[in-house]
Rosetta silent file (secondary structure, phi, psi, omega in degrees, C-alpha in Angstrom):
SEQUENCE: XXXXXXXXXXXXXXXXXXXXXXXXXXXXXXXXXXXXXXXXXXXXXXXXXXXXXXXXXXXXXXXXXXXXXXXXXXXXXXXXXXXXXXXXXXXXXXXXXXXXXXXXXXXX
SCORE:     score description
SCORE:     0.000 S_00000001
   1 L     0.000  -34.681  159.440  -90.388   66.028 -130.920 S_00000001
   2 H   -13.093  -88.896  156.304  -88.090   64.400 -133.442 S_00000001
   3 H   -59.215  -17.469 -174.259  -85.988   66.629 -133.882 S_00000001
   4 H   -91.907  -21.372 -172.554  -85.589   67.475 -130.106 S_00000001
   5 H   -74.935  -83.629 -171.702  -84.490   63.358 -129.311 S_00000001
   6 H   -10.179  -72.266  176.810  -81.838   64.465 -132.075 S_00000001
   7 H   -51.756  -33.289 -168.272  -80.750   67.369 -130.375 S_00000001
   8 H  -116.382   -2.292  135.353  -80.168   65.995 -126.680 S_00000001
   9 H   -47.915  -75.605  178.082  -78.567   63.075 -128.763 S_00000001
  10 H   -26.753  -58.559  134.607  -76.089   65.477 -130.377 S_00000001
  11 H     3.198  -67.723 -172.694  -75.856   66.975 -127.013 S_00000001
  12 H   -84.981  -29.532 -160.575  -74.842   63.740 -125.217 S_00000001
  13 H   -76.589  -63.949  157.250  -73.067   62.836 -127.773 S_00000001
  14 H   -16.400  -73.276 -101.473  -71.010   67.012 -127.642 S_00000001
  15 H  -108.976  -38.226  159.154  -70.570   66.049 -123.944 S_00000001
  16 H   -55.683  -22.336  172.058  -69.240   62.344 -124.296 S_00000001
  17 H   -83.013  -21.566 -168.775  -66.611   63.420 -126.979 S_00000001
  18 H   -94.625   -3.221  175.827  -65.202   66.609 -124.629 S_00000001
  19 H   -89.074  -52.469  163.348  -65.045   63.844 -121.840 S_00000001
  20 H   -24.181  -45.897 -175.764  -63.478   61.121 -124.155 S_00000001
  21 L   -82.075  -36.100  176.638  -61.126   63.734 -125.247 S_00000001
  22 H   -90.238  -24.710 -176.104  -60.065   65.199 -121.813 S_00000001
  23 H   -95.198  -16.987  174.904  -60.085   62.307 -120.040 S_00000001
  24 H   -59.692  -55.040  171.234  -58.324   60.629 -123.087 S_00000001
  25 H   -57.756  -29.108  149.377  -55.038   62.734 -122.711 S_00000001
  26 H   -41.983  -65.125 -137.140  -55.232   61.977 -119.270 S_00000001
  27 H   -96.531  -42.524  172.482  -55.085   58.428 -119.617 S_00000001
  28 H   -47.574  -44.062  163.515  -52.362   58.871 -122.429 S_00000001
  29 H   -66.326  -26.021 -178.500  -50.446   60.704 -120.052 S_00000001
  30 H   -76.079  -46.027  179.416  -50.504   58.087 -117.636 S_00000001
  31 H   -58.653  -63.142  176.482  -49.538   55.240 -120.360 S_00000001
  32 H   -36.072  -60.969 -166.734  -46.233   57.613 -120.986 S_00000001
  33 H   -66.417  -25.554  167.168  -45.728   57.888 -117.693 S_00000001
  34 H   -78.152  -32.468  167.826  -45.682   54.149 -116.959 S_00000001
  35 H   -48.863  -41.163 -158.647  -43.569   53.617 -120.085 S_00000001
  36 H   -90.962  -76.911 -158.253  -41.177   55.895 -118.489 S_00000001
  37 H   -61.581  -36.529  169.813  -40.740   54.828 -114.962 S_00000001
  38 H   -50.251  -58.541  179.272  -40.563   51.066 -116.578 S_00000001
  39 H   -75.580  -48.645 -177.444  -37.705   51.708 -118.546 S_00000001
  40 H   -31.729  -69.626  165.649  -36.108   53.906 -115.961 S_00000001
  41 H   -15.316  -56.193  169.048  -36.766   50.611 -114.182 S_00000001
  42 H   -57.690  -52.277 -140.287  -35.248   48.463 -116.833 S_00000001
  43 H  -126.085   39.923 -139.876  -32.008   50.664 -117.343 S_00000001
  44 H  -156.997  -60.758  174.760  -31.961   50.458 -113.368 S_00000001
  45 H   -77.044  -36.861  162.473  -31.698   46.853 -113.675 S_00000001
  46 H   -64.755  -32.378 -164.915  -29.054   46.530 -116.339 S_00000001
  47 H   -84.967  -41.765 -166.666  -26.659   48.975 -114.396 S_00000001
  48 H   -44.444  -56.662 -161.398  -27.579   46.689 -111.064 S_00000001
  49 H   -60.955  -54.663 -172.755  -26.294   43.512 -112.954 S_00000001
  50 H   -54.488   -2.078  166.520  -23.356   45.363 -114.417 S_00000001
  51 H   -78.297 -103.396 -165.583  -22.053   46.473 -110.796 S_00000001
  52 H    14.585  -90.018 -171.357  -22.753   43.180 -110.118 S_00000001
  53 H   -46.148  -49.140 -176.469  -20.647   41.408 -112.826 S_00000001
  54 H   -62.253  -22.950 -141.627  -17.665   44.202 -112.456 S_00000001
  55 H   -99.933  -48.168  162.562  -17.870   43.860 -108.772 S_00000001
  56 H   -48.263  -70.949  177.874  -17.524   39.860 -109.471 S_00000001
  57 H   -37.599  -64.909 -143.900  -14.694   40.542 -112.299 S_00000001
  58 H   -80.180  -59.091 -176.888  -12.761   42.985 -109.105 S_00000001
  59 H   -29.952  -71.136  153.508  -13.453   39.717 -106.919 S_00000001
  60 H   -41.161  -67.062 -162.016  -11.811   37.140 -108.859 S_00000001
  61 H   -83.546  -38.647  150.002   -8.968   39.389 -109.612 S_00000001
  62 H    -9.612  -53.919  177.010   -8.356   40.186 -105.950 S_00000001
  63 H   -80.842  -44.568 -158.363   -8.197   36.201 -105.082 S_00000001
  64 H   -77.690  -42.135  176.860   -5.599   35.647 -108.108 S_00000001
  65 H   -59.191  -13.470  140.610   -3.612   38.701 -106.725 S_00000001
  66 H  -112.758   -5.646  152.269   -3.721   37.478 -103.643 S_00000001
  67 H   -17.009  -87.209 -172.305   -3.300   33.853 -104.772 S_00000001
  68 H   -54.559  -37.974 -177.018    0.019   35.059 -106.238 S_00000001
  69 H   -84.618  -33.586  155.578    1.264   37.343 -103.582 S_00000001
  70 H   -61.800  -23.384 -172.653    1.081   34.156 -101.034 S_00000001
  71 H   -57.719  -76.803 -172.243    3.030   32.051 -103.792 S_00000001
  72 H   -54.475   -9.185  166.411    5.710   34.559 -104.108 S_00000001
  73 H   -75.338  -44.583  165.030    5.704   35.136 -100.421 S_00000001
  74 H   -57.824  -47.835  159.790    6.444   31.390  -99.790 S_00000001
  75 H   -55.561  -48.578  166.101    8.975   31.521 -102.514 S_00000001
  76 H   -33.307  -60.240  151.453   10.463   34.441 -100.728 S_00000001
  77 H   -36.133  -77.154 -177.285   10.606   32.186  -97.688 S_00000001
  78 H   -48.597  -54.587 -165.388   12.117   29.268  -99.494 S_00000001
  79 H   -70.654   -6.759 -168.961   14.853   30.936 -101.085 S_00000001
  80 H   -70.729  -64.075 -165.885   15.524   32.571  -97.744 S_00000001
  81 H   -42.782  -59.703 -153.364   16.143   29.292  -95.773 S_00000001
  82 H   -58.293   -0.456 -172.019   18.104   28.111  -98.759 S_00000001
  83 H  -112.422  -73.586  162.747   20.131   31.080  -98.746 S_00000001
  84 H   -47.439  -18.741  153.502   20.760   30.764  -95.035 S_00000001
  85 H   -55.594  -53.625  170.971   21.837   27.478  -95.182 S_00000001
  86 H   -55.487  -33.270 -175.824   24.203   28.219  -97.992 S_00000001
  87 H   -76.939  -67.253 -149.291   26.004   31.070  -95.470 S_00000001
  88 H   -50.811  -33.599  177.905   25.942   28.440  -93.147 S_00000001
  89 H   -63.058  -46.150 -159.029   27.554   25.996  -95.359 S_00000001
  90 H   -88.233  -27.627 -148.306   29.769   28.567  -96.554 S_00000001
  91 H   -88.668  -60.449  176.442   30.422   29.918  -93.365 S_00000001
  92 H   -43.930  -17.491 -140.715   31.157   26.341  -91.687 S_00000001
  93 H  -117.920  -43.798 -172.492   33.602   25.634  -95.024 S_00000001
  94 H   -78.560  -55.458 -157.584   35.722   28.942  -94.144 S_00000001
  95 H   -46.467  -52.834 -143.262   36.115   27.972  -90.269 S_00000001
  96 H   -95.770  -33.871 -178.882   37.429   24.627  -91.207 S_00000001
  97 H   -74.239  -29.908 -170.407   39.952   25.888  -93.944 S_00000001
  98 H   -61.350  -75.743 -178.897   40.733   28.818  -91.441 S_00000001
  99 H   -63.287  -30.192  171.186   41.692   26.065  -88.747 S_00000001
 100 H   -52.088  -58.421  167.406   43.574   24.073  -91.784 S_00000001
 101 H   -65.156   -0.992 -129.215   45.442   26.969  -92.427 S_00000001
 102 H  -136.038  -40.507 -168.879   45.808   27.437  -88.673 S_00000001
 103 H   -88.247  -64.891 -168.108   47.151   23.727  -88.159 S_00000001
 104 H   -27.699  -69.818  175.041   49.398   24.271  -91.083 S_00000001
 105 H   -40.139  -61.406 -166.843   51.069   27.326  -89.932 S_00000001
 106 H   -56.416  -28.501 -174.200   51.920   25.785  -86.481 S_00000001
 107 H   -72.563  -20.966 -162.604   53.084   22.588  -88.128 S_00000001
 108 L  -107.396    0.000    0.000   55.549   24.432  -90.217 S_00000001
């Protein structure tokens, strides 16, 4: 009788290590597999910020570029008037020597 509690010990013992073992690899498999979808997760998250930050970085240089393209548009403007003004100036400056030379002639 001894010997037979041994034996269905042994037994249980057989039947708890083949579970331990199969159900172990299972469970091993599972740990990997969470490991894995985590870092996918992770390296998921790193690319998200780095859109992010380039996508910022594109922002920024977009407002100084067009920052800069109103400046030089305004300048564009300014030198315009001032450059019409000057023909006008210049233009007003020939008319009057035109009639000077005009007065001259008749006078002479």
């Amino acid at each position: 009788m001894e010997n037979g509690v041994y034996v269905l010990g042994l037994i249980g013992l057989l039947f708890l290590c083949i579970y331990g073992y199969a159900y172990g690899s299972v469970a091993i498999e599972k740990m990997k597999s969470k490991k894995y979808y985590q870092e996918l997760d992770r390296i998921a998250a790193i690319k998200k910020e780095e859109r992010l930050v380039k996508q910022k970085a594109r922002e920024e240089k977009l407002e100084k570029l067009r920052k800069r393209s109103n400046e030089i548009r305004l300048e564009l403007n300014r030198l315009e008037k001032v450059n019409l003004q000057r023909a006008t100036t210049d233009q007003i400056k020939v008319e009057k020597m035109r009639q000077l030379l005009e007065h001259s002639q008749q006078a002479s």
